[in-house]
N, C-alpha and C positions, 0 to 999 in steps of 0.2 A: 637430717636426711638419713644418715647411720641409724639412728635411732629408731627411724619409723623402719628401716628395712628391716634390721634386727628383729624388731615388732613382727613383720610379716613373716618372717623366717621362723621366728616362735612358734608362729600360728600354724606354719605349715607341717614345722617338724612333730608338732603337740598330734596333726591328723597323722603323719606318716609314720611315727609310734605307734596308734593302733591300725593302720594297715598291716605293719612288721609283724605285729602279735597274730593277726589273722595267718598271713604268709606264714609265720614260722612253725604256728601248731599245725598248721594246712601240710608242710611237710615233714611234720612230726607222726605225721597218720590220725590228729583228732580229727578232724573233718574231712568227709568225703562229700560226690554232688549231693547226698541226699540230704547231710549239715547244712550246706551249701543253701538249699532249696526249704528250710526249714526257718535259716535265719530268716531269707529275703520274707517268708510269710507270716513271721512274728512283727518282722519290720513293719511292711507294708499293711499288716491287715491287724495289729494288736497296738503298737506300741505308736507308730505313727497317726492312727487317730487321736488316740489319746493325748498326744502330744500336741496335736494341731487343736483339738477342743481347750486344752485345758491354756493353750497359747492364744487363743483368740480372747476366750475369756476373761484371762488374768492380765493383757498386756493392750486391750485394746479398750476403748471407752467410746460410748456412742458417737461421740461429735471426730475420734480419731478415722473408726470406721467407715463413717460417711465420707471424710474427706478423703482417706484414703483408696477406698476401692477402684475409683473412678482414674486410679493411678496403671489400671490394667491392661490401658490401649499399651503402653509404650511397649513393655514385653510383645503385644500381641502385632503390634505396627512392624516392627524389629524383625520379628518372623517371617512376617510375611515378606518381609523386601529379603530376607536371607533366602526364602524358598524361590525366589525369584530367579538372585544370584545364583543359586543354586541348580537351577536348571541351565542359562547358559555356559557355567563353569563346567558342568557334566558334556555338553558338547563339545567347547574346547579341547577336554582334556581327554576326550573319544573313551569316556567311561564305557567299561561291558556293557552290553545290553542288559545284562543279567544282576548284573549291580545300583545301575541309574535310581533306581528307586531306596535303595540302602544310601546310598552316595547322599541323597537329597532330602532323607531324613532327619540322615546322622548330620546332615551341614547345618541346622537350624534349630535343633533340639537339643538342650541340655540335660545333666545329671543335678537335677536342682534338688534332689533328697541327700541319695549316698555319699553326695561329695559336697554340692553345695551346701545344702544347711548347716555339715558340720565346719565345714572352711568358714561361710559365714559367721557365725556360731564364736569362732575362734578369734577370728580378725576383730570384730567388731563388739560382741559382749551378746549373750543371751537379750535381755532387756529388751537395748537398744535395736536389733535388725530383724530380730523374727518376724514381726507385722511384715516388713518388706521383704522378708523370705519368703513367707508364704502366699504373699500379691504374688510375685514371679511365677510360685508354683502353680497356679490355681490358671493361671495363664498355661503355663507349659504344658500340663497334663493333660488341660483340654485339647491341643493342639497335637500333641505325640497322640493321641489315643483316639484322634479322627483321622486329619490328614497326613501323618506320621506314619499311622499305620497301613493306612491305602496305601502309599509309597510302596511302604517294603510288602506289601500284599502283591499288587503288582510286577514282582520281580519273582512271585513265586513261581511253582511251576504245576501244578495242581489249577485246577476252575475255585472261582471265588466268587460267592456270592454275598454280595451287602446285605449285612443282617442289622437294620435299629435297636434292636434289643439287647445285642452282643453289644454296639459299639458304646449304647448308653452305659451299659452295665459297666464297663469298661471306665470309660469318663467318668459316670457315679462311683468312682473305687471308693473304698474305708478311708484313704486317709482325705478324700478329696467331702465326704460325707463329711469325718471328721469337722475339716472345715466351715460346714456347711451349717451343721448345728453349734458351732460355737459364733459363726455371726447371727444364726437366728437368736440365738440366746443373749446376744450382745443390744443386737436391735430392740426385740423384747424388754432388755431390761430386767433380767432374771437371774439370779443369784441363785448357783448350786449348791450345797450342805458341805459346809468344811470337809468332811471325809470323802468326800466323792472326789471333791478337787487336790486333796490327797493323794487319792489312789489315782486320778490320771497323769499327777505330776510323776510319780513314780514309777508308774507303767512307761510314761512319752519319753524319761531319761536314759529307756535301754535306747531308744532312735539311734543317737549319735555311736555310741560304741559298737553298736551292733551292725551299725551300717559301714563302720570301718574296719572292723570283722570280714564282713561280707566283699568289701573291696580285697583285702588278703587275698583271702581265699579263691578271688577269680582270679587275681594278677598269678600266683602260683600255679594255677591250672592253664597257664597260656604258655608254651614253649616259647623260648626266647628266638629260636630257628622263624619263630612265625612274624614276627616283630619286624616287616620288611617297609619301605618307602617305596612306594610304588606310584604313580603320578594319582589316585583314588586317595591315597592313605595322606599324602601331602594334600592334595583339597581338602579332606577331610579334617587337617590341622592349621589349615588357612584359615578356612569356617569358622572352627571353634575358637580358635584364640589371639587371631587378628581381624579378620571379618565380623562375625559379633560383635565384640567387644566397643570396636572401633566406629562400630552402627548403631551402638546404644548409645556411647560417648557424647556422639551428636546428636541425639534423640534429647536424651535426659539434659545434658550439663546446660543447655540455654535457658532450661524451664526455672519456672522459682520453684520448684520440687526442694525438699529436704536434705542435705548433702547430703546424709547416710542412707536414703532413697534412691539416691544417684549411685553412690558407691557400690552398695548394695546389687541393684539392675546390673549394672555393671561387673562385677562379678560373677555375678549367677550365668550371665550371657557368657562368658569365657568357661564356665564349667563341661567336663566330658562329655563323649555321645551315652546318652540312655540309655542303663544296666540292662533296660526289658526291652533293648532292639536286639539282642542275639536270639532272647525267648520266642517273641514273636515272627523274626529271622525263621526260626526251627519249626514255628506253627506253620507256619503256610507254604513251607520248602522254597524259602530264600536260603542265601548263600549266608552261613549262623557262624560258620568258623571266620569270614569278613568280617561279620560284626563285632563278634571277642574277640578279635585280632584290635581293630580302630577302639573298642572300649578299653581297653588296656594298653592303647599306647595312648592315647587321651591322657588317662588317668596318671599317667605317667610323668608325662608331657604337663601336665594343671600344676604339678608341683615344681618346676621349675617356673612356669610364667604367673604365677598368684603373685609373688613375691615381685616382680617386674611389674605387675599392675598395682599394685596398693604404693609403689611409690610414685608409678606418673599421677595416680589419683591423688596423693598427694603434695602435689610440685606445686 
């Protein structure tokens, strides 16, 4: 039991190393918001597809593929019973009006890139969990990036209008494309040119540093004055890493699924509210400094309770 905690603490101190390096250069004066907003676009739109093609490719085999996709309800069941919870919890707990919609985002949507996959990543071994990293995300993304974002659209204060092509566009992001052609190329049966699979491997290995770069640098730019518990910011830490977690538990551990499937869902569900709910927050004139306010105490907060979950997971 020492051992495996050890284990987990390894894994967490291994990510909170490269958040320190972001935080420390962040207030050394190398990065400002527009570093800031640089990384998260190498991230998201360069290195993170790359990463997801050249992981689908190398680590998945048609008959893995098939069995595993159909693993996608659980993430998506999970959710939906949280967004549920999450609409009576926002009345008990007589959330802002102006909130409700942030509140009930961030209760059900995780940070399954910047935090999870390298947490994952860590715990577990490249090899072994990335397929089931990226079930979770392919789940998540869909769901932050329709009924996620209505939420916190709704709390804006500005007129909104639904646009399909925005919200597709949005869904269809790079890394979720990424994805996308590494199962068709799976399904297919098509083998890319050694050097190609090179160059994605090397591009998709900025992902993880870069993403904890990018964690730095937000944590540093949030006053600690701001970091308050307020009956909002406690829900919003219920959700994440007792609520979830505790609703996957019983989702996943009955099934004959995988343990490292299980474990995996299962972490990913306890990971932070979503880097790009403060951006979108700011798109639509929702309340942006609640949301980097709960993204960074998340993120905070995930390093303390990873380590508490990877030993009930395994007791």
């Amino acid at each position: 039991m020492l051992l495996l905690f050890a284990h987990s603490v390894a894994g967490v101190v291994e990510i909170l190393l490269m958040i320190a390096l972001g935080y420390l250069l962040t207030n050394l004066g190398w990065f400002d918001e527009k570093a800031s907003k640089l990384i998260a676009r190498l991230v998201t739109q360069v290195a993170l597809p790359a990463y997801m093609a050249y992981t689908i490719v190398d680590k998945f085999t048609f008959k893995r593929l098939v069995t595993t996709l159909p693993d996608l309800r659980f993430p998506v069941l999970s959710m939906m019973i949280l967004f549920v919870v999450s609409i009576v919890l926002a009345r008990v707990l007589h959330i802002k009006k102006t909130h409700v919609g942030l509140f009930e985002s961030m209760f059900f949507n995780s940070n399954t890139v910047f935090v999870g996959l390298p947490v994952n990543v860590a715990l577990f071994g490249e090899a072994k969990s990335l397929p089931y990293i990226l079930v979770y995300y392919m789940a998540n993304t869909t769901i932050f990036w329709t009924l996620g974002v209505y939420l916190i659209q709704r709390d804006g204060q500005g007129d909104y209008k639904f646009s399909l092509s925005q919200t597709l566009k949005k869904i269809f992001s790079p890394p979720l494309l990424g994805f996308m052609v590494g199962v068709v190329l799976v399904l297919l049966k098509i083998q890319l040119p050694q050097f190609i699979m090179a160059d994605l491997n090397y591009v998709g290995g900025l992902t993880v540093p870069l993403s904890m770069i990018f964690i730095g640098i937000a944590v540093a730019n949030v006053s600690l004055h701001d970091l308050t518990l307020t009956r909002a910011n406690l829900g919003i830490l219920f959700g994440r890493f007792i609520a979830a977690p505790a609703l996957m538990a019983l989702l996943v551990l009955p099934t004959g699924m995988p343990i490292m499937m299980k474990q995996v869902f299962i972490i990913q569900s306890a990971m932070p509210v979503m880097t790009n709910a403060p951006v979108v927050s700011k798109l639509y004139g929702a309340d942006s400094s609640f949301a980097a306010v709960m993204v960074t105490e998340t993120t905070l907060m995930s390093l303390l309770v990873i380590p508490i979950l990877m030993v009930l997971l395994n007791k």
